[in-house]
Every structure is written in structure tokens, then in C-alpha cells.
PyMOL commands that place a pseudoatom at each C-alpha (Angstrom):
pseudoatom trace, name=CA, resn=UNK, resi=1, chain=A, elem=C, hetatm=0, pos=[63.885, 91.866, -32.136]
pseudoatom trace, name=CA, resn=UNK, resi=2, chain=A, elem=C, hetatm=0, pos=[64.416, 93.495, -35.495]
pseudoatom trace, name=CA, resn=UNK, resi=3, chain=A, elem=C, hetatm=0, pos=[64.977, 91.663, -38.716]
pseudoatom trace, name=CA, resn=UNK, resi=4, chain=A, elem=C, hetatm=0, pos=[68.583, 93.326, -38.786]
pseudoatom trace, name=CA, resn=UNK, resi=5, chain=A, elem=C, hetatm=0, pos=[69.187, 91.648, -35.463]
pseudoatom trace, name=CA, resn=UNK, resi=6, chain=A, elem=C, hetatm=0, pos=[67.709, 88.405, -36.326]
pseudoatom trace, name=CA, resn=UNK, resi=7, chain=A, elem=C, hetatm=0, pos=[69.836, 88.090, -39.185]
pseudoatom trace, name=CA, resn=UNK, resi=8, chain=A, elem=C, hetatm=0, pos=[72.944, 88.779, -37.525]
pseudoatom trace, name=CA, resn=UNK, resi=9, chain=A, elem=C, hetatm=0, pos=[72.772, 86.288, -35.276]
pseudoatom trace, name=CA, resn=UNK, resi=10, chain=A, elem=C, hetatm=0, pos=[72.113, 83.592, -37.799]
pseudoatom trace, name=CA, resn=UNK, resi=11, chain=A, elem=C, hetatm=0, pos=[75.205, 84.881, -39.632]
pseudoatom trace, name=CA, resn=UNK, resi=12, chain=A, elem=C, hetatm=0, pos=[77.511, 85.232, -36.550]
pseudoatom trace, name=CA, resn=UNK, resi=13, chain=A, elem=C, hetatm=0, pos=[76.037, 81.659, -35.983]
pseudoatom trace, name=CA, resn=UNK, resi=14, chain=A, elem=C, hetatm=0, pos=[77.070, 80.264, -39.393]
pseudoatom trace, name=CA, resn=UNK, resi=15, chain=A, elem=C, hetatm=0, pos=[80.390, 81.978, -39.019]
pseudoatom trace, name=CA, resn=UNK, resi=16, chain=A, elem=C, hetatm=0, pos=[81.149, 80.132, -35.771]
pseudoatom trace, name=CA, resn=UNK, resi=17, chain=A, elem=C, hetatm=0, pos=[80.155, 76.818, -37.073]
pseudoatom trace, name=CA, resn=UNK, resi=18, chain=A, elem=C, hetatm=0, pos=[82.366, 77.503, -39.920]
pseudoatom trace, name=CA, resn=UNK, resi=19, chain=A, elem=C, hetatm=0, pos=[85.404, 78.742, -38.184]
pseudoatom trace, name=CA, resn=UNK, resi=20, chain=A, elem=C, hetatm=0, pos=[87.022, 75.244, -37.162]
pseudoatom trace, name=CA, resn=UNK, resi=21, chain=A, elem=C, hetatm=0, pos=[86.177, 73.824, -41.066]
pseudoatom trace, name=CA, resn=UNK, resi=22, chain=A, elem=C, hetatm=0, pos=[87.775, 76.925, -42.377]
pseudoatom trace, name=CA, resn=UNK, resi=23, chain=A, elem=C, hetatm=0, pos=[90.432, 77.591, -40.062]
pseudoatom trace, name=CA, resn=UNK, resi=24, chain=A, elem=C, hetatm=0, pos=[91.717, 73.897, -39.008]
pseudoatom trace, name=CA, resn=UNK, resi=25, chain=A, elem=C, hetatm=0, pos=[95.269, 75.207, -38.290]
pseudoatom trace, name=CA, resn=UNK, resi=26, chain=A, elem=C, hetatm=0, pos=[94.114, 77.050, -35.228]
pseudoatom trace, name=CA, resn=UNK, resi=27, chain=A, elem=C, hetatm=0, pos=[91.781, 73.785, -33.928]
pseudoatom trace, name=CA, resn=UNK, resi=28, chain=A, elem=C, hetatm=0, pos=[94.568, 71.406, -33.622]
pseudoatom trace, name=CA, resn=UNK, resi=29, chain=A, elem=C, hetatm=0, pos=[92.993, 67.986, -32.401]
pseudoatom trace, name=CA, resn=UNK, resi=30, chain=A, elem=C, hetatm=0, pos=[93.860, 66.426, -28.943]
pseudoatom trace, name=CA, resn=UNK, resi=31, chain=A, elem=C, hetatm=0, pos=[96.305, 63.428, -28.677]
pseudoatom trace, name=CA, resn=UNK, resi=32, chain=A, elem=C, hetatm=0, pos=[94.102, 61.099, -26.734]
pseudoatom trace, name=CA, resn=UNK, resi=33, chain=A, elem=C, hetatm=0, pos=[90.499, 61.339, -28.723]
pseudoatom trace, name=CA, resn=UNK, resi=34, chain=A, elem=C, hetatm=0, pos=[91.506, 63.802, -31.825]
pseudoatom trace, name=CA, resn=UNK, resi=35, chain=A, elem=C, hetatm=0, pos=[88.603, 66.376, -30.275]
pseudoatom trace, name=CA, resn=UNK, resi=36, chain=A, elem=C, hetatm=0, pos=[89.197, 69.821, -29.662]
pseudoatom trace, name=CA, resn=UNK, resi=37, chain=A, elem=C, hetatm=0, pos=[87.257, 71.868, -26.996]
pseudoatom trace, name=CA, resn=UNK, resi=38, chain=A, elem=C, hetatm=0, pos=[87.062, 75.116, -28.760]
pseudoatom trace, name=CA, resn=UNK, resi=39, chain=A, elem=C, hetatm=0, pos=[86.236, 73.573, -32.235]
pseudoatom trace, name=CA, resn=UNK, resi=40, chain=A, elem=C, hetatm=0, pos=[83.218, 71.988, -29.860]
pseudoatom trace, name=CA, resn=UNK, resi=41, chain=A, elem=C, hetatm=0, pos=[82.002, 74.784, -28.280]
pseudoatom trace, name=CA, resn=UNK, resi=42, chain=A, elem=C, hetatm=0, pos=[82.497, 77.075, -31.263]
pseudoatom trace, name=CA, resn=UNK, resi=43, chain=A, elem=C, hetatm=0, pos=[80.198, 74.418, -33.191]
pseudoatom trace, name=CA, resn=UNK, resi=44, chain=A, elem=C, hetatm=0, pos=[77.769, 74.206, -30.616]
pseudoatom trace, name=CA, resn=UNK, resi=45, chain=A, elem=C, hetatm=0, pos=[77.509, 77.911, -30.043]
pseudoatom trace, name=CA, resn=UNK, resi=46, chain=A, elem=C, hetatm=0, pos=[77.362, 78.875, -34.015]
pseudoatom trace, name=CA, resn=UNK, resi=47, chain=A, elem=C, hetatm=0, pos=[74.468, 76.173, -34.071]
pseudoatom trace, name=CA, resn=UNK, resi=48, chain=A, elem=C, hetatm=0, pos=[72.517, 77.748, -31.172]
pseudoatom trace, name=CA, resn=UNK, resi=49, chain=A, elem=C, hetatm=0, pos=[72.814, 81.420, -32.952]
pseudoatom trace, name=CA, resn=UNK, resi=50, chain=A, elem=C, hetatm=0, pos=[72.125, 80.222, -36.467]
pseudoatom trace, name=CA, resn=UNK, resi=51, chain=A, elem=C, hetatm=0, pos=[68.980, 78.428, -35.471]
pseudoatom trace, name=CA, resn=UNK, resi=52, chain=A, elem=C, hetatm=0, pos=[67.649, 81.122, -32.840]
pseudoatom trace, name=CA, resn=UNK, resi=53, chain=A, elem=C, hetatm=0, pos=[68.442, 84.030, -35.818]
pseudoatom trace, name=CA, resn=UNK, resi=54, chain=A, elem=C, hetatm=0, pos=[67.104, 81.934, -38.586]
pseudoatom trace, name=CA, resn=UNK, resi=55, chain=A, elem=C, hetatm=0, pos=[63.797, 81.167, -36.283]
pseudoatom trace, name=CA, resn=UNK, resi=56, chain=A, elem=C, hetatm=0, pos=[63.622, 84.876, -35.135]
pseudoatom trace, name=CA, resn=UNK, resi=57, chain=A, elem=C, hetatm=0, pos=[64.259, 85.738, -38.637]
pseudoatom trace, name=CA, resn=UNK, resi=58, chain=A, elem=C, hetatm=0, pos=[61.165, 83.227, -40.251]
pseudoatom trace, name=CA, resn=UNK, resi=59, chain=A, elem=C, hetatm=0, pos=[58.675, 83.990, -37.016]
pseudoatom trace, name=CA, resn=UNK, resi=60, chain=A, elem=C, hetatm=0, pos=[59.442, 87.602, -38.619]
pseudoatom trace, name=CA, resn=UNK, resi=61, chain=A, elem=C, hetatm=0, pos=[58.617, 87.716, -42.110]
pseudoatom trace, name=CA, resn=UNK, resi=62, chain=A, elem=C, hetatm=0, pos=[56.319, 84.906, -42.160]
pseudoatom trace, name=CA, resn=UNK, resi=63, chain=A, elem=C, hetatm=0, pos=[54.324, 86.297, -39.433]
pseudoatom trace, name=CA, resn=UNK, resi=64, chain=A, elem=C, hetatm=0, pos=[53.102, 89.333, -42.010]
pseudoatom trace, name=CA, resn=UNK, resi=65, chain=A, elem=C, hetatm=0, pos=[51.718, 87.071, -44.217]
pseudoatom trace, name=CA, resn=UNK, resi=66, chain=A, elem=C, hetatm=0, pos=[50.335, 84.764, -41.835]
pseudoatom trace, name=CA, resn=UNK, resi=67, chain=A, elem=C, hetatm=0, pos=[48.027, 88.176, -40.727]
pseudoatom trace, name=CA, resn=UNK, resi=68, chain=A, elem=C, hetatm=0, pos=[49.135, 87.494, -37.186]
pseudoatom trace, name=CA, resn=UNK, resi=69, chain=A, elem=C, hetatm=0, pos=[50.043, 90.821, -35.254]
pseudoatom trace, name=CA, resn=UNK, resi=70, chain=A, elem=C, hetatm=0, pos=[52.292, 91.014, -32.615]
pseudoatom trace, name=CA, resn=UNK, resi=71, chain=A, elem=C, hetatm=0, pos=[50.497, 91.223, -29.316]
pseudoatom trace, name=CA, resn=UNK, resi=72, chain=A, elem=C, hetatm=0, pos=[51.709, 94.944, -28.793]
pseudoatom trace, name=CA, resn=UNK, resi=73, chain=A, elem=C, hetatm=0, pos=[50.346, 95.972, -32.162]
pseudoatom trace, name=CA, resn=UNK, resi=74, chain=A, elem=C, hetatm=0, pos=[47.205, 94.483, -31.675]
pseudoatom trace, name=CA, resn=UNK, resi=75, chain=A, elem=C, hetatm=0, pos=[43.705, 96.978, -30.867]
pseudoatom trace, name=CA, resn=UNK, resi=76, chain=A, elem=C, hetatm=0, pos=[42.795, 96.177, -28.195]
pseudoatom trace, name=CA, resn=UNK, resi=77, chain=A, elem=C, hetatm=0, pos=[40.465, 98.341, -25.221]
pseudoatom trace, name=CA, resn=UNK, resi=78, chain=A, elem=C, hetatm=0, pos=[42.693, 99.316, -22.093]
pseudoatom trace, name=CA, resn=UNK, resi=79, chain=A, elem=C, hetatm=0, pos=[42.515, 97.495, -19.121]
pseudoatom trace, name=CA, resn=UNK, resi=80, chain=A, elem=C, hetatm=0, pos=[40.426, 99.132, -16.138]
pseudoatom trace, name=CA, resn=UNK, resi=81, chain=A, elem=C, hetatm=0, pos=[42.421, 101.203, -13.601]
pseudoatom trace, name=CA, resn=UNK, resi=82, chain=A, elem=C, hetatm=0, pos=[41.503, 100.068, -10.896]
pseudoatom trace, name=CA, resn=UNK, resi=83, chain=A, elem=C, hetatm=0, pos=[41.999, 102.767, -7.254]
pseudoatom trace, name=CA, resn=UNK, resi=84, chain=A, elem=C, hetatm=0, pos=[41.367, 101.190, -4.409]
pseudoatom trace, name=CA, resn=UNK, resi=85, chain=A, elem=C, hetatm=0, pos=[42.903, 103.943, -2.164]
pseudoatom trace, name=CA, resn=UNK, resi=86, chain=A, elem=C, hetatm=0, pos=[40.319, 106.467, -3.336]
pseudoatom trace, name=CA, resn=UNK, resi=87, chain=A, elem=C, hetatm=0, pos=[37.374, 104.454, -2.328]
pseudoatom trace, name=CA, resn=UNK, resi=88, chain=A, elem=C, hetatm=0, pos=[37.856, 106.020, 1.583]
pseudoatom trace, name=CA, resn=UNK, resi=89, chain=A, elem=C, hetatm=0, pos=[37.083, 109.557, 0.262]
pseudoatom trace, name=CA, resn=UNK, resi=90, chain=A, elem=C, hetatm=0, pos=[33.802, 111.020, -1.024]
pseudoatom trace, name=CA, resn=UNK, resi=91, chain=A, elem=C, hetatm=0, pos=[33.255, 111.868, -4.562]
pseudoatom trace, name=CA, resn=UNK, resi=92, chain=A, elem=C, hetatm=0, pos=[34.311, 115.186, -6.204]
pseudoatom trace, name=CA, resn=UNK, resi=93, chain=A, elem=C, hetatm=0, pos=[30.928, 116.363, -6.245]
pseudoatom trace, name=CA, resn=UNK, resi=94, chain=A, elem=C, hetatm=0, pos=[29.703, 115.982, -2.689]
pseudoatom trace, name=CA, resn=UNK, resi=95, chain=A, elem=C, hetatm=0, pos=[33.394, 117.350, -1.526]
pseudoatom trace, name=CA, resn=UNK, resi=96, chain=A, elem=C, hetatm=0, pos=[32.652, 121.047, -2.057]
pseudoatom trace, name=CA, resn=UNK, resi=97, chain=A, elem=C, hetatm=0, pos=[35.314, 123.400, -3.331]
pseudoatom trace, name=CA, resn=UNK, resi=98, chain=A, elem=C, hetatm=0, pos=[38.404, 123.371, -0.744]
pseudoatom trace, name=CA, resn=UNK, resi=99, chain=A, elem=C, hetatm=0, pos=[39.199, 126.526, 0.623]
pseudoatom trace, name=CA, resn=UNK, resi=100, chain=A, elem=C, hetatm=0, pos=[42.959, 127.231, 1.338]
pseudoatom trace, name=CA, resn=UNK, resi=101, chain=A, elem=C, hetatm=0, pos=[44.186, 128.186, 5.385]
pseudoatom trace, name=CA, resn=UNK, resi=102, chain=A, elem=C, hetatm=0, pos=[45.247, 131.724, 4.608]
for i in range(1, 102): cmd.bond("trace and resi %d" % i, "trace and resi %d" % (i + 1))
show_as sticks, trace
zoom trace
């Protein structure tokens, strides 16, 4: 995930937490408990973005100056390829050259 994204989840995030604080008019609370369902999930949902785009977003520019790499960046030597299906055939060399059925 890019930077770019990370950050715009932790402001979509913030902005959803904030809606019901900024907007009570459209939350109006319930008559038996003075709760409302969408100011709830709206608050739990902002809270989930903001902390997965601010932890995407710290993992992201601390990692640079930590000197870690992501995996994919890291040198490393390619893994054997492994072809177990030519291991019934003889090798190039003892083959010959094939001759084409005219």
C-alpha cells in the first residue's frame, strides 16, 4: 500500500469519527437509551480506518529509517526450479539432433 493510500484511509477514518460530533442534527438519539446506531457504527468504522491508515502510514515511513526493506525489495538468490517431469528423458547431449518425418 502506498503512502497516498495509507493516508487516506486515516483521513476518511477521522472524518467518520467526526461526522456524528459535527453533524448531531442528522444522529438524532433513540428514545429508550439516547444511542444511535449509525453514530455507532460510523464511530467504530472511522476508528478502524484511522488506526489501520495511521499504522500503514508509520510501518511506512518509519520503516526507511529503521533500514528494514520490504521483503520484495530485498536481494535475495532465486529459488531452484525444480522439473520433475524432465527427469524421464535423457539429457540434451546424449539425445542427438532430431530429425523431422518429411
Amino acid at each position: 500500500m502506498k503512502s497516498s493510500d495509507a493516508l487516506g484511509f486515516l483521513v476518511l477514518g477521522l472524518v467518520l469519527g467526526a461526522a456524528p460530533i459535527a453533524f448531531p442534527e442528522f444522529f438524532p438519539p433513540n428514545a429508550r437509551d439516547g444511542s444511535n446506531a449509525s453514530a455507532l457504527w460510523l464511530g467504530l468504522m472511522g476508528g478502524v480506518n484511522a488506526v489501520l491508515g495511521g499504522a500503514l502510514l508509520a510501518t511506512g515511513q518509519l520503516r526507511p529509517w529503521l533500514g528494514r526493506r520490504p521483503a520484495a525489495e530485498r536481494a535475495e538468490e532465486p529459488a531452484p526450479v525444480l522439473r520433475p517431469a524432465l527427469d524421464g528423458y535423457p539429457p540434451a547431449e546424449e539425445a542427438g539432433p532430431r530429425r523431422l518425418a518429411a
